[in-house]
C-alpha positions, 0 to 999 in steps of 0.5 A: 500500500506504500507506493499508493498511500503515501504524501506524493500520490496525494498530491498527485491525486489533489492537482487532478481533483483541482484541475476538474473542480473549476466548473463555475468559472466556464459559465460563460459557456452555458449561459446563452443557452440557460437563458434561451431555454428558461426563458430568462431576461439578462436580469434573471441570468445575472441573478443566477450567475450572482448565486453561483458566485456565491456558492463559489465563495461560501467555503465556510461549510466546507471548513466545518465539515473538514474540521469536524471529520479529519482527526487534528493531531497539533503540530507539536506532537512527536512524529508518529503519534498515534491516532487517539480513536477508530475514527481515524480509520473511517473518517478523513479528508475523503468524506469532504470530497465525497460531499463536493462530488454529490453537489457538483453531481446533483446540481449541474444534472439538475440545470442540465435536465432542465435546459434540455427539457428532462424536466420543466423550467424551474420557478428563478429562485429553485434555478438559483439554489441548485446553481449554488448548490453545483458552484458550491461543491467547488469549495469542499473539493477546494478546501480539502486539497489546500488544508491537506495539502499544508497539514502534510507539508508544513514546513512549504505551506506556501508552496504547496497551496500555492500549487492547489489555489493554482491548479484551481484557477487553471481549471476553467482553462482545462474545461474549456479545452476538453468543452472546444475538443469533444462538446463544441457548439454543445452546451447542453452536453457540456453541462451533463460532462460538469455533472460527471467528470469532477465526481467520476474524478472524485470518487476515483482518486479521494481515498488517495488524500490522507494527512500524513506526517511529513518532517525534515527538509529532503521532501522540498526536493520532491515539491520543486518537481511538482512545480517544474511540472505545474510550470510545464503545463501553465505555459503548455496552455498559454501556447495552446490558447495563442495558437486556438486563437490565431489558427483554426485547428482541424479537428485532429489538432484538437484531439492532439492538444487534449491527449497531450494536456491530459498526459502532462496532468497525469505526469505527477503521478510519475513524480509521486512514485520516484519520491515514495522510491528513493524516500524508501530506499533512503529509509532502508538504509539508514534503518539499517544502520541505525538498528544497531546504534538502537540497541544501545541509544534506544532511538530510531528516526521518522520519515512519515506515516500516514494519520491512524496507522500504527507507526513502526518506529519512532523516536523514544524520549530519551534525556535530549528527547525529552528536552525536546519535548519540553521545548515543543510543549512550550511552542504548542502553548505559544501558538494554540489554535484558535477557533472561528469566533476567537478569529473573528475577534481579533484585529489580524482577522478584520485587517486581513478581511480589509486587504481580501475586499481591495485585494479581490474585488478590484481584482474581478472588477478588472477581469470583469470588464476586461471587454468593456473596457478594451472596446472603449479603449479600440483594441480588436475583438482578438485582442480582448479576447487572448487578453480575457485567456491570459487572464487565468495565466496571470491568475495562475502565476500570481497564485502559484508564484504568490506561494513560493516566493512567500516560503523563499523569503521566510526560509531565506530572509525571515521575513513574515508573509504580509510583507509580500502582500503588501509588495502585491498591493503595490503592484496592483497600484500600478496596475491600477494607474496603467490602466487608468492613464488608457495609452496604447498598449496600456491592456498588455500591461495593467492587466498583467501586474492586477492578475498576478497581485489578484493570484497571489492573494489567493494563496497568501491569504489562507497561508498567513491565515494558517500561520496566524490562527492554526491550522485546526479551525484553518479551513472555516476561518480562511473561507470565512475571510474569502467571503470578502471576494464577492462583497468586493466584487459587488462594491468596486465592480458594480458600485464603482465601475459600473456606476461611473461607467453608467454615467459615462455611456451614450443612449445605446450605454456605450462609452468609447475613450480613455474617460469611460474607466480613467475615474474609477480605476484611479479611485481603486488604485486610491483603495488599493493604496488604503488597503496597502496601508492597512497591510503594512500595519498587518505586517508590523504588528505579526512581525514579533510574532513571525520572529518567535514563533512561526520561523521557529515553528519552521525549523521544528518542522525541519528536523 
């Protein structure tokens, strides 16, 4: 069971649920024909694409749920504890991601036999809930890689969710794909696909995602494999996405496109088996040596064991050892976990909450009116439209570049995790202003440094989170916070943007030239600057914190 249960399958197994799991970011696919079967009006189709972004964002069950069903052993416990009851055993990780599959399965099958006449139109508001029902289940799968993923490397937590938030932002990008190779011009097929593809998905892979003890530092290694890869396949879907637009493929094209993106997806798992091989070779020979030396020291060490199993060696505590365990007692008391209400009592939380508003919603404002704001500007419908396609790239970038320069800086430097986010809200600044000032060219910029900051919020946020509150009650605090992503997007993009875009527009409500957007893209860069203001105080005031507990947090996790 080793070469299948093991830390390196389940991350294999997590970048594939993640790749599938994206489903509410293709609503762009579906919607024309949502609408002409439902007889909807723009209105009613806006109202059920507003729940469905909030089924998007509302992770807060999924949290709950994660919380209540995988067994927490705290970060200070010797490797190799125990499991403290059966549970373990039938409990985990896998009972969130059963719970995604059923509502992705339930509520993409129910818009699906609605729209191709299964059954009759819906009243709008039971329409609405099944579509937060289907976006919803995206949370659960979410959540479960993200917090699985850091409890079982938290030595690199923004590595790994970094690589987790990545893949999730380049899964819409990957449905695209196989809806253009096998179901173009089928949107009512493409719908049935979402119903089954992320819960076949699921179901095949959840049972590989358990929380195992990882210590030491030879597995970064192992991780930096992971991202060569993840690197390969970002800039595989750039090019591909470049060539779709300016060459019309054949349909062998297609098909050649699909089999090599699915063979990249499918390439971690390779990894994952040369990591268990050379952990397992290196740990038959320093057993062996070290079963000598036991008989007199009475010591072993630990690579890894997966929570519930009865471990096979462990360290005993001997005079140094229970040094150890004195120090470890004392850094498990300086950072004990806080749950969600003493989180939400704190000022860390609210600042963050802040930060997540500008940080998130000037970031979909942007991706939002991409389209308007190209076309008052005179860029080519193409032009809009590879710069809308990039966007997951820069999405991505941010997400997963966001993630590791975090752990380079704080492995290398020392320096706490705001500080970067408060580099990011520099650079969407800047973004911000470019895009303001409407010169030509100003698309292929702005654009750019907002997608990158965006992104990387989104894999700081749940990892300072992690840091600052724990890792217990992680997945219901950092969804809790991220319920900041559509309140932003509704004051900034709507409030903002589209009312002084509103003002702006003729009879027709178009608006053509640099003043449709100039004014409200510098009152954001203005909040953005607020905002950053706002995470430099967060930075001061975790910066004793970072110092004496989290870095030393991090070499307890290197031993």
């Amino acid at each position: 069971m080793g070469w299948v249960a093991n830390p390196w399958t389940a991350v294999a197994a997590a970048i594939l649920i993640q790749s599938s799991c994206g489903a509410s970011y293709t609503f762009s696919i579906y919607s024309a024909v949502l609408k002409s079967t439902q007889g909807y009006d723009q209105s009613t189709l806006d109202t059920v694409s507003v729940f469905k972004d909030i089924g998007a964002s509302f992770g807060v069950l999924s949290g709950l749920l994660y919380t209540a069903v995988v067994p927490y052993t705290h970060r200070s416990a010797l490797p190799g504890s125990p499991s403290k009851s059966k549970w373990t055993s039938l409990a985990g990780p896998w009972v969130v991601l059963a719970a995604g599959a059923i509502q992705f399965f339930l509520g993409y099958l129910f818009i699906w036999a609605s729209v191709v006449g299964l059954i009759s139109p819906p009243p709008v508001p039971v329409m609405s809930f099944f579509a937060w029902l289907a976006a919803n289940g995206q949370t659960f799968l979410n959540t479960t890689n993200v917090v699985t993923g850091l409890r079982n490397f938290p030595g690199y937590s923004g590595t790994i969710i970094g690589m987790m938030k990545g893949f999730l932002g380049l899964s819409g990008a990957i449905l695209i794909q196989i809806y253009h190779t096998f179901f173009d011009g089928e949107p009512s097929t493409f719908l049935l696909m979402l119903a089954l593809f992320p819960s076949l998905i699921c179901v095949l892979f959840m049972f590989l995602l358990r929380i195992y003890e990882v210590y030491g530092t030879d597995y970064k290694k192992h991780l930096d494999s992971f991202s060569v890869v993840t690197v390969i396949i970002v800039s595989y879907l750039v090019f591909i996405i470049i060539l779709q637009n300016l060459v019309r493929l054949p349909y062998w094209g297609w098909m050649l496109e699909f089999v090599i993106l699915m063979v990249l997806l499918a390439s971690p798992f390779g990894i994952a088996f040369k990591a268990h091989w050379e952990e397992s070779q290196k740990f038959s020979q320093s057993y062996s040596i070290e079963r000598g030396s036991s008989t007199i020291k009475g010591t072993t060490s630990s690579s890894y064991s997966a929570s519930g199993d009865q471990v096979e060696y462990h360290e005993l505590p001997s005079d140094e050892g229970q040094a150890q365990v004195s120090s470890d007692e004392k850094l498990a008391h300086e950072e004990e976990d806080k749950s969600p209400l003493q989180a939400i009592c704190t000022l860390e939380f609210w600042m963050l909450f802040v930060i997540m508003i500008s940080g998130l919603g000037s970031g979909l404002a942007t991706i939002n009116n991409m389209n308007q704001i190209g076309q008052s500007l005179g860029y080519s419908t193409m032009e809009i439209t590879n710069m809308v396609s990039l966007w997951s790239m820069w999405n991505f970038l941010g997400r997963f570049g966001g993630g590791h320069i975090s752990d380079y800086i704080m492995h290398r430097k020392g320096w706490p995790r705001p500080l970067l986010m408060t580099a990011t809200l520099g650079m969407m600044v800047i973004g911000h202003i470019i895009i303001a000032c409407g010169f030509r060219g100003n698309l292929y910029l702005g654009p750019v440094l907002v997608g990158i900051g965006y992104g990387a919020h989104w894999s700081l946020m749940p990892t300072i989170t992690s840091e600052i509150f724990g890792v217990k009650h992680m997945g219901t605090i950092f969804n809790t916070i991220a319920a900041a992503s559509p309140l932003g997007s509704y004051i900034l993009s709507v409030k903002v943007v589209g009312y002084i875009y509103d003002k702006q527009a003729d009879e027709d409500n178009f608006c053509f030239g640099t003043g449709c957007f100039m004014s409200s893209y510098f009152i954001l860069a203005g909040v953005t600057f607020l905002t950053l203001l706002v995470a430099l105080v967060l930075y001061f005031r975790t910066q004793r914190f970072y110092k004496q507990v989290v870095l030393r947090r991090l070499k307890h996790y290197a031993r």
